[in-house]
Predicted model as a PDB file, atoms N, CA, C, CB and O in Angstrom, pLDDT in the B-factor column:
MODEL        1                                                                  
ATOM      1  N   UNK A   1     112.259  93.290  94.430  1.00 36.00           N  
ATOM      2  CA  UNK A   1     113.156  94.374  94.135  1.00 36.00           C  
ATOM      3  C   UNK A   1     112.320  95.633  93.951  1.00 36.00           C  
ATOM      4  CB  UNK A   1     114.018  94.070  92.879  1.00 36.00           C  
ATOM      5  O   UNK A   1     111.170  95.525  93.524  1.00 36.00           O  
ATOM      6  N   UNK A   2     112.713  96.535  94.179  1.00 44.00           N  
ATOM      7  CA  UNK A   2     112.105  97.950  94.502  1.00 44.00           C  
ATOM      8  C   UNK A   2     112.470  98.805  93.746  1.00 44.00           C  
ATOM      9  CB  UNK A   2     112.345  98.490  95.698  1.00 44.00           C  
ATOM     10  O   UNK A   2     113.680  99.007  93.844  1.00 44.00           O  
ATOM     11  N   UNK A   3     111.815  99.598  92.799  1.00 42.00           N  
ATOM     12  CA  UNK A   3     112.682 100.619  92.405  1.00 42.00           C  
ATOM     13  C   UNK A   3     112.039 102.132  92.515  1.00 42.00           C  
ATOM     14  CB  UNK A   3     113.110 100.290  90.974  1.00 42.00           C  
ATOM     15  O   UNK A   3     111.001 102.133  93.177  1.00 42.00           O  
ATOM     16  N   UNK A   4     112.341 103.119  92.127  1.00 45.00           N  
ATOM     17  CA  UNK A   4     112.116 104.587  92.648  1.00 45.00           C  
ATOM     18  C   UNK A   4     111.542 105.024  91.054  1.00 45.00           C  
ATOM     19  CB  UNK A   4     113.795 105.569  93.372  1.00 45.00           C  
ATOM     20  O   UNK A   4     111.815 104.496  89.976  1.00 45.00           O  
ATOM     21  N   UNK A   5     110.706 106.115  91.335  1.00 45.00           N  
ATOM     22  CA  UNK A   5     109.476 106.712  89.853  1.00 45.00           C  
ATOM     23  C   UNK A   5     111.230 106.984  89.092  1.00 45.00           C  
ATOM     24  CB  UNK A   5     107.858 108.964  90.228  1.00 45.00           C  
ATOM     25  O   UNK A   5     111.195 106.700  87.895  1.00 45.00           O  
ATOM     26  N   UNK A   6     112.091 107.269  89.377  1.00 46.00           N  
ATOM     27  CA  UNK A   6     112.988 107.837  87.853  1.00 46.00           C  
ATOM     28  C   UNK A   6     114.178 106.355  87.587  1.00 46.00           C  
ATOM     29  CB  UNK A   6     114.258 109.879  88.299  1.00 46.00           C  
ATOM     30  O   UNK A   6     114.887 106.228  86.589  1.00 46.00           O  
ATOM     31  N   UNK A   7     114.137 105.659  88.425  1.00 44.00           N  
ATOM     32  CA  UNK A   7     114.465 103.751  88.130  1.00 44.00           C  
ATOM     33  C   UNK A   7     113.737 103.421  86.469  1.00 44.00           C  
ATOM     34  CB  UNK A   7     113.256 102.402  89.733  1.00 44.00           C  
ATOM     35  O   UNK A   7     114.153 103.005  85.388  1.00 44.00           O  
ATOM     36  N   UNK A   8     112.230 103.960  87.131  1.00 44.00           N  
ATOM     37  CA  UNK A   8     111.192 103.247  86.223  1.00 44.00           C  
ATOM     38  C   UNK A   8     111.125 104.152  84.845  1.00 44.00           C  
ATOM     39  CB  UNK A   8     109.586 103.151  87.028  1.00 44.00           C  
ATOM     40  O   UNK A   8     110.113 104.266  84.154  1.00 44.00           O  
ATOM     41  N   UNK A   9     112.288 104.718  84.603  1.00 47.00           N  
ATOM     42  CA  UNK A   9     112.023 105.653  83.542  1.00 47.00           C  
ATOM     43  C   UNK A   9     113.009 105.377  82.685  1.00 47.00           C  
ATOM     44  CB  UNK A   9     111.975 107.075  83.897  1.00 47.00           C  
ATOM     45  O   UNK A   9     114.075 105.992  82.632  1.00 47.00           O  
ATOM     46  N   UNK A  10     112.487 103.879  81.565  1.00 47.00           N  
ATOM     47  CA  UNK A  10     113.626 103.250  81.222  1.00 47.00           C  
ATOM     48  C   UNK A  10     113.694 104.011  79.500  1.00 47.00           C  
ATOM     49  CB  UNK A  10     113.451 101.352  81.427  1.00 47.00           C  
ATOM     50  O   UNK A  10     112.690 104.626  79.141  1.00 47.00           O  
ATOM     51  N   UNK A  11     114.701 103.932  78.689  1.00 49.00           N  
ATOM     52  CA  UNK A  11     114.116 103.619  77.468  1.00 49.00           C  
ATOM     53  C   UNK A  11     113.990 101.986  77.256  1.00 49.00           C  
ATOM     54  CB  UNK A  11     114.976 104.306  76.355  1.00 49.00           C  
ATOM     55  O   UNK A  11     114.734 101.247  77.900  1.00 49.00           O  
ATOM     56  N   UNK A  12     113.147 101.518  76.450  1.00 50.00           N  
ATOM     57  CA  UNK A  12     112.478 100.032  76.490  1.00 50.00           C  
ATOM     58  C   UNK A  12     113.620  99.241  75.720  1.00 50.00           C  
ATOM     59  CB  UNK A  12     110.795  99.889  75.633  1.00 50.00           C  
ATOM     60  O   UNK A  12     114.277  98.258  76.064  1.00 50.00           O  
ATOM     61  N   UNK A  13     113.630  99.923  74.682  1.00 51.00           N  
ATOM     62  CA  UNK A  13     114.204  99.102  73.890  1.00 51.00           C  
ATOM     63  C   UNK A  13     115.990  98.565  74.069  1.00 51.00           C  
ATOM     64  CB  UNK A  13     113.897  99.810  72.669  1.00 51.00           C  
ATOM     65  O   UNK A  13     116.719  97.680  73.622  1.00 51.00           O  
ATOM     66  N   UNK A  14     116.081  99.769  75.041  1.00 55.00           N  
ATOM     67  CA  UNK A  14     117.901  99.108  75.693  1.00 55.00           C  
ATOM     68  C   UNK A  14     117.842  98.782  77.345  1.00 55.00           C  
ATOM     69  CB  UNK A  14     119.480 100.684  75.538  1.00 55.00           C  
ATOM     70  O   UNK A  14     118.842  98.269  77.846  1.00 55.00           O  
ATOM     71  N   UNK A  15     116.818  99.040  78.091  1.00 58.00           N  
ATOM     72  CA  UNK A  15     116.862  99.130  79.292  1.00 58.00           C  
ATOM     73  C   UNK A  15     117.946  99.843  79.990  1.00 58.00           C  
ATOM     74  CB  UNK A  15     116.763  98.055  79.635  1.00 58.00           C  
ATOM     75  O   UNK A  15     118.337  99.213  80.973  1.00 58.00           O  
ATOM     76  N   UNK A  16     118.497 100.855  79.808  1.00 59.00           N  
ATOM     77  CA  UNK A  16     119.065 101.498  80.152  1.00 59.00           C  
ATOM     78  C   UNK A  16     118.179 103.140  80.733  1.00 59.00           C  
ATOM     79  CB  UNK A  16     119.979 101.344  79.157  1.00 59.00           C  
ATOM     80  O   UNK A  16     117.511 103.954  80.094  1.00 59.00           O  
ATOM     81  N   UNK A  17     118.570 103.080  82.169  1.00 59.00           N  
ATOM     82  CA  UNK A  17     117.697 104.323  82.615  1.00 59.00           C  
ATOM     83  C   UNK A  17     118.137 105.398  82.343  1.00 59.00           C  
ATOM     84  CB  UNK A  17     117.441 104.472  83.881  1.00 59.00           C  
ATOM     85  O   UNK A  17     119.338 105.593  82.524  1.00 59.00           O  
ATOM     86  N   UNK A  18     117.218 106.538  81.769  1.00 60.00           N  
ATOM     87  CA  UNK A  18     117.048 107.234  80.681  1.00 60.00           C  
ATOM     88  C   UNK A  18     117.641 108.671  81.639  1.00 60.00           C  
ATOM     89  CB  UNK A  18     115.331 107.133  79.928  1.00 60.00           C  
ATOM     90  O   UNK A  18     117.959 109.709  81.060  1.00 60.00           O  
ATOM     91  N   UNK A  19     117.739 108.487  83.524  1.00 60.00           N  
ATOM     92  CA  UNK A  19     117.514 109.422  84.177  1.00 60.00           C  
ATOM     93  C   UNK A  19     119.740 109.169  84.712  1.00 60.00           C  
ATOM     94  CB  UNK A  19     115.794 109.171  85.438  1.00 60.00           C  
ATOM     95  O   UNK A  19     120.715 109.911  84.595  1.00 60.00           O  
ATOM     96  N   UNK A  20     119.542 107.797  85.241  1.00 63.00           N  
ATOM     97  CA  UNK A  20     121.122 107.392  85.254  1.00 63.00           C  
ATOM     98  C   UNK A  20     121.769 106.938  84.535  1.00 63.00           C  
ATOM     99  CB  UNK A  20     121.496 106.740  85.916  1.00 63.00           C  
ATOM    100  O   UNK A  20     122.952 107.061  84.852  1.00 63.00           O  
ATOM    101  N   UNK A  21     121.559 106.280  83.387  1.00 60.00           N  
ATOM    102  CA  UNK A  21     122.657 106.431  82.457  1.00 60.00           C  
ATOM    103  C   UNK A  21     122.888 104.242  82.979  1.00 60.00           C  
ATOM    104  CB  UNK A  21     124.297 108.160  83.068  1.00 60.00           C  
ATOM    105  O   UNK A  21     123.625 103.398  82.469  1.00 60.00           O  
ATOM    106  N   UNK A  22     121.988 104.137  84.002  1.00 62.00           N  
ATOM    107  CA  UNK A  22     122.522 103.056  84.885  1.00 62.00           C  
ATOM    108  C   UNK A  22     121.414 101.592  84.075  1.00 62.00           C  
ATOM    109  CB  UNK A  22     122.160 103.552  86.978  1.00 62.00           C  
ATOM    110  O   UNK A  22     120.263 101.813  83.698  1.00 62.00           O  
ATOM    111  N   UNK A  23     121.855 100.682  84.000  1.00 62.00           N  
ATOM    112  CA  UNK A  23     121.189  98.873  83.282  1.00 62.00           C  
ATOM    113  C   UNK A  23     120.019  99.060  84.668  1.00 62.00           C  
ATOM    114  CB  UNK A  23     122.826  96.717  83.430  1.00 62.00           C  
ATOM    115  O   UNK A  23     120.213  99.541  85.785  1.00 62.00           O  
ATOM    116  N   UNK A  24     118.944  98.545  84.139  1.00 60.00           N  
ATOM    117  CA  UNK A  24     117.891  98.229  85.004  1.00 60.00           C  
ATOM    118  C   UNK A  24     117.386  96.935  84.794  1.00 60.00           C  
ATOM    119  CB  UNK A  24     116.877  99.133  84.908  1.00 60.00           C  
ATOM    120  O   UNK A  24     117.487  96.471  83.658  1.00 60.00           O  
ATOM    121  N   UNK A  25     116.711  96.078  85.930  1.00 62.00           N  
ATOM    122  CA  UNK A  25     116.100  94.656  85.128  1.00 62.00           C  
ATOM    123  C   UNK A  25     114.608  95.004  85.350  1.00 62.00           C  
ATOM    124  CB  UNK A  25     116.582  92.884  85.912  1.00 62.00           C  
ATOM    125  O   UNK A  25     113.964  95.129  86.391  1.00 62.00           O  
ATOM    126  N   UNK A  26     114.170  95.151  83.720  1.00 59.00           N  
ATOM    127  CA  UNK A  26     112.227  94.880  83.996  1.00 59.00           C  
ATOM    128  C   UNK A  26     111.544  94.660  84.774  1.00 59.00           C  
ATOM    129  CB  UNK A  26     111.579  94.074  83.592  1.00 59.00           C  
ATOM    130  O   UNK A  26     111.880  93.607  85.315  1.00 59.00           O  
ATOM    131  N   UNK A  27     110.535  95.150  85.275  1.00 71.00           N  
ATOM    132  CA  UNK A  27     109.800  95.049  86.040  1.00 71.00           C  
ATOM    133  C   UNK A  27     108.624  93.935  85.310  1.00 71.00           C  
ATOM    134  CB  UNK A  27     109.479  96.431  86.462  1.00 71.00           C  
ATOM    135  O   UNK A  27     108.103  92.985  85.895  1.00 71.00           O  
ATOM    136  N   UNK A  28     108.407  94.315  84.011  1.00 83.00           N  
ATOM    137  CA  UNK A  28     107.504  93.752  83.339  1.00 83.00           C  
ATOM    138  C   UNK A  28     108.295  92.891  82.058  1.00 83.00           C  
ATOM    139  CB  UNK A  28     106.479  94.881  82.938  1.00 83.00           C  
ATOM    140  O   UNK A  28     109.376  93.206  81.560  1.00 83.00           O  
ATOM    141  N   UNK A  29     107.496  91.803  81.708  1.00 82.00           N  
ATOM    142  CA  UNK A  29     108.281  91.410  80.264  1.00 82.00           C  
ATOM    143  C   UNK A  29     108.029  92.369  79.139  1.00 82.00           C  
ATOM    144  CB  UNK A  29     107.798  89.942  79.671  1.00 82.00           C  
ATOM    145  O   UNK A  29     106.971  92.954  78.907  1.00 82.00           O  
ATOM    146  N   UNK A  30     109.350  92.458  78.362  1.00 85.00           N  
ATOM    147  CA  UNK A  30     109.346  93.668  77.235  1.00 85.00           C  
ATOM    148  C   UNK A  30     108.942  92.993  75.973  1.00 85.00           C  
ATOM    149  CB  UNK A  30     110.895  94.457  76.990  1.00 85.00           C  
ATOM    150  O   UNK A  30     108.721  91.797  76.167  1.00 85.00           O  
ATOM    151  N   UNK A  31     108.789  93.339  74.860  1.00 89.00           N  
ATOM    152  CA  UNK A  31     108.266  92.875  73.334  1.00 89.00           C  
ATOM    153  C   UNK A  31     109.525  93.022  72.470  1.00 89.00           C  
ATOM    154  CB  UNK A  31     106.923  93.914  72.640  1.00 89.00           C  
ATOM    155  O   UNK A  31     109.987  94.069  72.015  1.00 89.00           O  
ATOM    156  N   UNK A  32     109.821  92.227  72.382  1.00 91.00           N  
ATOM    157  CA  UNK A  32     111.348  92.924  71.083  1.00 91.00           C  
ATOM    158  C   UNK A  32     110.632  91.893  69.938  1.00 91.00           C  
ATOM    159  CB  UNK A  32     113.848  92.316  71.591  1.00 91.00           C  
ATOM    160  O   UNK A  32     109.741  91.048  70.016  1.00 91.00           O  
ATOM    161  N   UNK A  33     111.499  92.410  68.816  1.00 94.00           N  
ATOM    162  CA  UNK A  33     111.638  91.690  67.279  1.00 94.00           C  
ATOM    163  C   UNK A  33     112.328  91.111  66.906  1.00 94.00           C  
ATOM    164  CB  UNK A  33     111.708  92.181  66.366  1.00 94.00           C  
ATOM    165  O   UNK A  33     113.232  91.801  66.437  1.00 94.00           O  
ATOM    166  N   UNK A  34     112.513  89.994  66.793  1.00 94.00           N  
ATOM    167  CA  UNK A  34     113.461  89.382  65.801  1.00 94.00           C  
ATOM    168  C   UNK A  34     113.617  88.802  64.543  1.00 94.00           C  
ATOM    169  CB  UNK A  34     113.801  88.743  66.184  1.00 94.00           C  
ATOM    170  O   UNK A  34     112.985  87.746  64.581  1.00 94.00           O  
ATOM    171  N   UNK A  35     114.080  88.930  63.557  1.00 96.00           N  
ATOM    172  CA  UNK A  35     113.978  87.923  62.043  1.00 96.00           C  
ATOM    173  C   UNK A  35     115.117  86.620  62.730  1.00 96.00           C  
ATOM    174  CB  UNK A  35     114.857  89.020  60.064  1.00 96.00           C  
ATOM    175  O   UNK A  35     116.178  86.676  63.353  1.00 96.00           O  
ATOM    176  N   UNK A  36     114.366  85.655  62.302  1.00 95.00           N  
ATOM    177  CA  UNK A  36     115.183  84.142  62.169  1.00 95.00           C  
ATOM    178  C   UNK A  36     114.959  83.865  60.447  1.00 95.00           C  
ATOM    179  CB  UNK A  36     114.271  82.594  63.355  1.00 95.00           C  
ATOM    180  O   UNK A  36     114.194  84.267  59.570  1.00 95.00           O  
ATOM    181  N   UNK A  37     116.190  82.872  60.568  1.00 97.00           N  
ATOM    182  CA  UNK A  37     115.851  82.137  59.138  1.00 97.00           C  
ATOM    183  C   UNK A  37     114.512  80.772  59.264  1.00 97.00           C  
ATOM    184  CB  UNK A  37     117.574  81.318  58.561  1.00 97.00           C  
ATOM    185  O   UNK A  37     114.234  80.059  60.228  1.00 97.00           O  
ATOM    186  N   UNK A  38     114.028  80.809  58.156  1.00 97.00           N  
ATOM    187  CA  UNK A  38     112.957  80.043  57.870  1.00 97.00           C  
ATOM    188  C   UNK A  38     112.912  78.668  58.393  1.00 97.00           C  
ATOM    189  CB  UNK A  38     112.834  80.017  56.587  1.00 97.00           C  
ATOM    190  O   UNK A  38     111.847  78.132  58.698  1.00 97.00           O  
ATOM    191  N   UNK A  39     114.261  77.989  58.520  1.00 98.00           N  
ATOM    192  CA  UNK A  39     114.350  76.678  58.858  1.00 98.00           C  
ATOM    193  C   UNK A  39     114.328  76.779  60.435  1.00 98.00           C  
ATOM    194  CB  UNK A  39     115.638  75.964  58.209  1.00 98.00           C  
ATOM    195  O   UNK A  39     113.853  75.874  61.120  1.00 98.00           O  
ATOM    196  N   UNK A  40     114.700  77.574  60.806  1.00 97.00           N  
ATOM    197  CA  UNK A  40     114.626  78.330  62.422  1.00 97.00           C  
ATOM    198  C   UNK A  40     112.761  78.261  63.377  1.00 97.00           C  
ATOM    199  CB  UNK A  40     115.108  80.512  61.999  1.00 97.00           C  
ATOM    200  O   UNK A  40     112.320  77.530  64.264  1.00 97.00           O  
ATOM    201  N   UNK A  41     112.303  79.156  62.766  1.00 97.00           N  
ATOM    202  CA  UNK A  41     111.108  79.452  62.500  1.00 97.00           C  
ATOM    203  C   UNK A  41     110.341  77.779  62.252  1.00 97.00           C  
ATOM    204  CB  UNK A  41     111.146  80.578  61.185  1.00 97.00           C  
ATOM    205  O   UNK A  41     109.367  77.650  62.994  1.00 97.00           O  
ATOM    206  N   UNK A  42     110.458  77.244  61.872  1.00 97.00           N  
ATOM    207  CA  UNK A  42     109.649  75.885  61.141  1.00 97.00           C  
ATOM    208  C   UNK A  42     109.876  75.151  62.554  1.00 97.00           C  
ATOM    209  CB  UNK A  42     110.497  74.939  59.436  1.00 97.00           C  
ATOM    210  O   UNK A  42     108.809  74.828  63.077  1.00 97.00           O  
ATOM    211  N   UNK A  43     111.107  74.791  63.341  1.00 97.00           N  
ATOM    212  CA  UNK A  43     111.429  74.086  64.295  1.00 97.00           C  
ATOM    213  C   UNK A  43     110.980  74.144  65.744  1.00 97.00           C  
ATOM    214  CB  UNK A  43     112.480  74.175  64.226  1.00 97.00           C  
ATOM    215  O   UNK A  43     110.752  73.364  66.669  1.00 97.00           O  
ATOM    216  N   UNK A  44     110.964  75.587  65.465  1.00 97.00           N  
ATOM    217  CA  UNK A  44     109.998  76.742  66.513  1.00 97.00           C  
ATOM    218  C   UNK A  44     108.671  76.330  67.011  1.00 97.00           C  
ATOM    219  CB  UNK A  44     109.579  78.152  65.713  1.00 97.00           C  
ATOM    220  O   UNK A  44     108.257  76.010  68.126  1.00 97.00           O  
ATOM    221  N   UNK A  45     107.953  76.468  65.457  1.00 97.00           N  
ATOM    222  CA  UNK A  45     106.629  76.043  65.377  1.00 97.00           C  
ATOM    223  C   UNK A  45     106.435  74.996  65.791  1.00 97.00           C  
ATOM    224  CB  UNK A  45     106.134  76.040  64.348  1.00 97.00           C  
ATOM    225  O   UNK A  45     105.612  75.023  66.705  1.00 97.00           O  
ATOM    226  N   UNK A  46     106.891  73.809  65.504  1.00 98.00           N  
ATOM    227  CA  UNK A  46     106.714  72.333  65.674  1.00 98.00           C  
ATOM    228  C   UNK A  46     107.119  72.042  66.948  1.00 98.00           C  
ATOM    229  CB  UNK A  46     107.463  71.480  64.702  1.00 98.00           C  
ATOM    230  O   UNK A  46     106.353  71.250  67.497  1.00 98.00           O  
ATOM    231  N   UNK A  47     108.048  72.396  67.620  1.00 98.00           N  
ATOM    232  CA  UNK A  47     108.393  72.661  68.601  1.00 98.00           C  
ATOM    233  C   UNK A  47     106.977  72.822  69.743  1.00 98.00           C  
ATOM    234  CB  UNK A  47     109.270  73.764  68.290  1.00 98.00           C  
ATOM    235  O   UNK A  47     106.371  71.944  70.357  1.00 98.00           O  
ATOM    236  N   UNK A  48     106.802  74.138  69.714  1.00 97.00           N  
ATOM    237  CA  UNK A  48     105.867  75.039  70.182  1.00 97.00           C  
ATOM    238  C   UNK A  48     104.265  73.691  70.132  1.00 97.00           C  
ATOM    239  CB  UNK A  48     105.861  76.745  68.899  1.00 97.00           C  
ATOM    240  O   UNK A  48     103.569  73.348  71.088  1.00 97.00           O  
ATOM    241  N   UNK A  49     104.184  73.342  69.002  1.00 98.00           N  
ATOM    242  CA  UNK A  49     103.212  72.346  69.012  1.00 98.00           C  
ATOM    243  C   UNK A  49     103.190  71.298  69.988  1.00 98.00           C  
ATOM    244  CB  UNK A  49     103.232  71.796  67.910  1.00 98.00           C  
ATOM    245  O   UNK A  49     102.481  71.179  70.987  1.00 98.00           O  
ATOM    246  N   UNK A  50     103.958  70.665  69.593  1.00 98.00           N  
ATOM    247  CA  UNK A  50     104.529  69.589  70.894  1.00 98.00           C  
ATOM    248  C   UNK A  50     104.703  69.879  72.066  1.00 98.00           C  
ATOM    249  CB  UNK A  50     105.713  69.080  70.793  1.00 98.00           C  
ATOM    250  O   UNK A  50     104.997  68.765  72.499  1.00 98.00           O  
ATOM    251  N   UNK A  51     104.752  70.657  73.064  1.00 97.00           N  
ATOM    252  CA  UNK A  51     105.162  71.754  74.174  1.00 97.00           C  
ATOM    253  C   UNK A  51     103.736  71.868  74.596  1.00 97.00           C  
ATOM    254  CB  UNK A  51     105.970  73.340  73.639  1.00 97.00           C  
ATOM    255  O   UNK A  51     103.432  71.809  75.788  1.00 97.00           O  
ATOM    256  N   UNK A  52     102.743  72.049  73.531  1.00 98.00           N  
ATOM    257  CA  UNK A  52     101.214  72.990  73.553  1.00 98.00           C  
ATOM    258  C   UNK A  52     101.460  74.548  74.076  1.00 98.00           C  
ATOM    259  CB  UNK A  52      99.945  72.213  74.805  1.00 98.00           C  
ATOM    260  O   UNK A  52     100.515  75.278  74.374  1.00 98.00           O  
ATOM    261  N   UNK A  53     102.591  74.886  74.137  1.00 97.00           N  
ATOM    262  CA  UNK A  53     103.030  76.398  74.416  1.00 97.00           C  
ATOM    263  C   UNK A  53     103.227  77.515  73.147  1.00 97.00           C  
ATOM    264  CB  UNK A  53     104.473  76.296  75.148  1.00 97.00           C  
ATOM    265  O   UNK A  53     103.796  77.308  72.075  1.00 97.00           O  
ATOM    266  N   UNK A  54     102.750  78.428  73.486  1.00 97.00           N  
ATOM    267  CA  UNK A  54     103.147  79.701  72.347  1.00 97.00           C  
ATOM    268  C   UNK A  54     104.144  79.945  71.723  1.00 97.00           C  
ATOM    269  CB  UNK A  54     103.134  80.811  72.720  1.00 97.00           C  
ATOM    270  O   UNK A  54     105.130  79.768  72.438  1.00 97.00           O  
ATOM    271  N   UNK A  55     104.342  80.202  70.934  1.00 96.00           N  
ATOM    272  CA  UNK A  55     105.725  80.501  69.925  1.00 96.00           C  
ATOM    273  C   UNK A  55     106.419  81.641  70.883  1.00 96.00           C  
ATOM    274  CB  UNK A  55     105.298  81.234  68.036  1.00 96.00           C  
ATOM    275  O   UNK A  55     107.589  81.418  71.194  1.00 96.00           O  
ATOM    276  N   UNK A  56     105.964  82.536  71.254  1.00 95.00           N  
ATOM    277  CA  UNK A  56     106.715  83.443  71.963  1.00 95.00           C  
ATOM    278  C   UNK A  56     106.403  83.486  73.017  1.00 95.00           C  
ATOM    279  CB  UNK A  56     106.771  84.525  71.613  1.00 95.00           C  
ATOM    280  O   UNK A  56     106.222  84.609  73.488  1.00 95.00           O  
ATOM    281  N   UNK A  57     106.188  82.259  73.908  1.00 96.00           N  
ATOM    282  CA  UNK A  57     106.190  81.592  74.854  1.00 96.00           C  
ATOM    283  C   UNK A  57     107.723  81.196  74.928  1.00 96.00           C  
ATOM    284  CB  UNK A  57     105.173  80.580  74.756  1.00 96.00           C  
ATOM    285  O   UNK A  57     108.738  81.665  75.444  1.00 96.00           O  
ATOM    286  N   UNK A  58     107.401  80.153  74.191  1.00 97.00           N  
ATOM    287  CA  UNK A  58     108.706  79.020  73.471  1.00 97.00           C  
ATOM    288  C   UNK A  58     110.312  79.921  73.792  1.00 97.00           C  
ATOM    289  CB  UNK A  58     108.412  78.807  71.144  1.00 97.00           C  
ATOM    290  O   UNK A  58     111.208  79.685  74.602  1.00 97.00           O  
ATOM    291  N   UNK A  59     110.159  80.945  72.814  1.00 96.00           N  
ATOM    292  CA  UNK A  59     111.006  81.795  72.129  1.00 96.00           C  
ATOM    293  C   UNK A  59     111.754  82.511  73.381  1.00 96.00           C  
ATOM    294  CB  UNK A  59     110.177  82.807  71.080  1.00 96.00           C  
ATOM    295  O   UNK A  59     112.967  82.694  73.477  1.00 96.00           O  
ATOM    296  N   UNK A  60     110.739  82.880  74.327  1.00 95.00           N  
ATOM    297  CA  UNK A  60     111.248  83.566  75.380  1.00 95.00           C  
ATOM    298  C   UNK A  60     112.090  82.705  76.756  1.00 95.00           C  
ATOM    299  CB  UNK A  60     110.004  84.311  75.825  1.00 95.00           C  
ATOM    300  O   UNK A  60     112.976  83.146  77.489  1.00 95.00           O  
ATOM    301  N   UNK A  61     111.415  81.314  76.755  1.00 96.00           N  
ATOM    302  CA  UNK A  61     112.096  80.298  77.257  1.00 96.00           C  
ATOM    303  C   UNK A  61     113.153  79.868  76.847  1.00 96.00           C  
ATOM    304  CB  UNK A  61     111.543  79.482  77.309  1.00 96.00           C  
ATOM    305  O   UNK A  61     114.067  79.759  77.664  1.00 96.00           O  
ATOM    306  N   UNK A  62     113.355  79.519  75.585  1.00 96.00           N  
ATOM    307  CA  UNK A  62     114.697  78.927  74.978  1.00 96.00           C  
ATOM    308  C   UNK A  62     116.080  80.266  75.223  1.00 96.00           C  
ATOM    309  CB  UNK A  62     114.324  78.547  72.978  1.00 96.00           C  
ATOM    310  O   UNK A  62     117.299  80.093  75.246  1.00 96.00           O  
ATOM    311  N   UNK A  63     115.417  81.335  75.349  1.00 94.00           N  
ATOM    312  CA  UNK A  63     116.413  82.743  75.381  1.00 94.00           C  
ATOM    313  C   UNK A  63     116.807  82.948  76.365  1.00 94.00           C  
ATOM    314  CB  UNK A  63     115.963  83.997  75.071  1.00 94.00           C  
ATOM    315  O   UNK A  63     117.998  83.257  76.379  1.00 94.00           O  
ATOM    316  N   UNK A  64     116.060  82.900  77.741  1.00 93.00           N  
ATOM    317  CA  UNK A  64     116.128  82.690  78.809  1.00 93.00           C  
ATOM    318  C   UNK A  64     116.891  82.111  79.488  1.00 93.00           C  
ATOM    319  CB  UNK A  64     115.477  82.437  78.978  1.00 93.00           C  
ATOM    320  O   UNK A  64     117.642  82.600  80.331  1.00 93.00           O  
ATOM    321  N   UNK A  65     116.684  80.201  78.967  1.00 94.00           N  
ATOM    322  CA  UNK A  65     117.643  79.518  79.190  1.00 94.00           C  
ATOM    323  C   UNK A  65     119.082  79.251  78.414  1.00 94.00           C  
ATOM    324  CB  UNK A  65     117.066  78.652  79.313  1.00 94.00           C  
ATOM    325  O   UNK A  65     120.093  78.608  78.698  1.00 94.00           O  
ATOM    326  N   UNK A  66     118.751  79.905  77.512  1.00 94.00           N  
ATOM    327  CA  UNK A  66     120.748  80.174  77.083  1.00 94.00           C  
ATOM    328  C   UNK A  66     121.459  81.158  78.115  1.00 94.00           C  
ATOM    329  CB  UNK A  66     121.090  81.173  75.248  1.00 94.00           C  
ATOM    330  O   UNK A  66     122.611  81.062  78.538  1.00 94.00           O  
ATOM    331  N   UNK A  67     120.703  81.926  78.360  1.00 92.00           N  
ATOM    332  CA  UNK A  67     121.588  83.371  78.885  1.00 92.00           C  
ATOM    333  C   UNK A  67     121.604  82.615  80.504  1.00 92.00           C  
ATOM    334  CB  UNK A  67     120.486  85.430  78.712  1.00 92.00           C  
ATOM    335  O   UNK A  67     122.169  83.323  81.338  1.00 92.00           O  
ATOM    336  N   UNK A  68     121.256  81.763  80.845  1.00 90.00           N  
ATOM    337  CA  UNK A  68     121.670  81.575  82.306  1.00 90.00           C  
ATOM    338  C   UNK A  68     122.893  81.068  82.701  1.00 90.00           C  
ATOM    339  CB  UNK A  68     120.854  80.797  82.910  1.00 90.00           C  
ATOM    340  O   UNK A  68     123.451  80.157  82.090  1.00 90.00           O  
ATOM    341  N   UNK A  69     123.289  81.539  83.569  1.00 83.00           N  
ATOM    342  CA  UNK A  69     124.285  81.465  84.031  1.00 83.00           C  
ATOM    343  C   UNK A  69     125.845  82.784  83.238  1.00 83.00           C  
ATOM    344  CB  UNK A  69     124.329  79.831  83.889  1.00 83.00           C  
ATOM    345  O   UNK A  69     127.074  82.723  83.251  1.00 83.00           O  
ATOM    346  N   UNK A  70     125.121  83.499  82.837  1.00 78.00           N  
ATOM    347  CA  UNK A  70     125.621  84.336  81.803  1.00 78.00           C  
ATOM    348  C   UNK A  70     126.632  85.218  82.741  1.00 78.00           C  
ATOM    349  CB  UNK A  70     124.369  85.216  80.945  1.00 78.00           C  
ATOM    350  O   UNK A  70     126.166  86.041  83.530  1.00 78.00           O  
ATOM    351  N   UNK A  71     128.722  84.900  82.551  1.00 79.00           N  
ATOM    352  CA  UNK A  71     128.888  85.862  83.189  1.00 79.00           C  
ATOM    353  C   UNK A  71     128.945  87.272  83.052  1.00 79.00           C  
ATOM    354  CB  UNK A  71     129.553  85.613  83.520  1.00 79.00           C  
ATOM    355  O   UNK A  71     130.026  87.754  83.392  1.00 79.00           O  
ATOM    356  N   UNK A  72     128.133  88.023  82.673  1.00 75.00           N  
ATOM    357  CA  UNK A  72     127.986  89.294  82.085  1.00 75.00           C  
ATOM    358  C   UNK A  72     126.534  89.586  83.000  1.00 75.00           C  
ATOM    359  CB  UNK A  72     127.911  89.284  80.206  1.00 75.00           C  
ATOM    360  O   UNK A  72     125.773  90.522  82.754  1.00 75.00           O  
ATOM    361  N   UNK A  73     126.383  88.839  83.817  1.00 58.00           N  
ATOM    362  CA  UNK A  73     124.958  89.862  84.240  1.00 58.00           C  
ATOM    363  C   UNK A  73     125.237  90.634  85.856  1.00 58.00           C  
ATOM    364  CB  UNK A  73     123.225  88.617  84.412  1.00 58.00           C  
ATOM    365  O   UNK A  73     124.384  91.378  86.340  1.00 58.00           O  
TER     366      UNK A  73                                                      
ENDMDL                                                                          
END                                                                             
């Protein structure tokens, strides 16, 4: 997918282009934040252990695969 220098002129944190007003999909993976609850977090980890994959490895996979098939995209 291709996009044009004012495509790429997102704000990050909504992906929404800053030039059209128009949803863009990343070019690159973005960094967001989230708080989970503690028991969340613990399952994660252990998880992530077992896997031998990164927590926000993990985190970005499990998110990934909820939203598929998502009819909203």
């Amino acid at each position: 997918m291709l996009f044009s220098i004012g495509e790429l002129h997102m704000n990050a944190s909504s992906g929404i282009n800053k030039d059209t007003g128009k949803e863009n999909r990343f070019l690159s993976p973005q960094r967001v934040t989230i708080t989970v609850p503690a028991m969340t977090l613990k399952k994660l980890l252990r998880r992530s252990l077992v896997e031998g994959r990164s927590v926000s490895n993990l985190a970005a996979f499990l998110l990934e695969q909820s939203l598929e098939g998502d009819p909203q995209d």
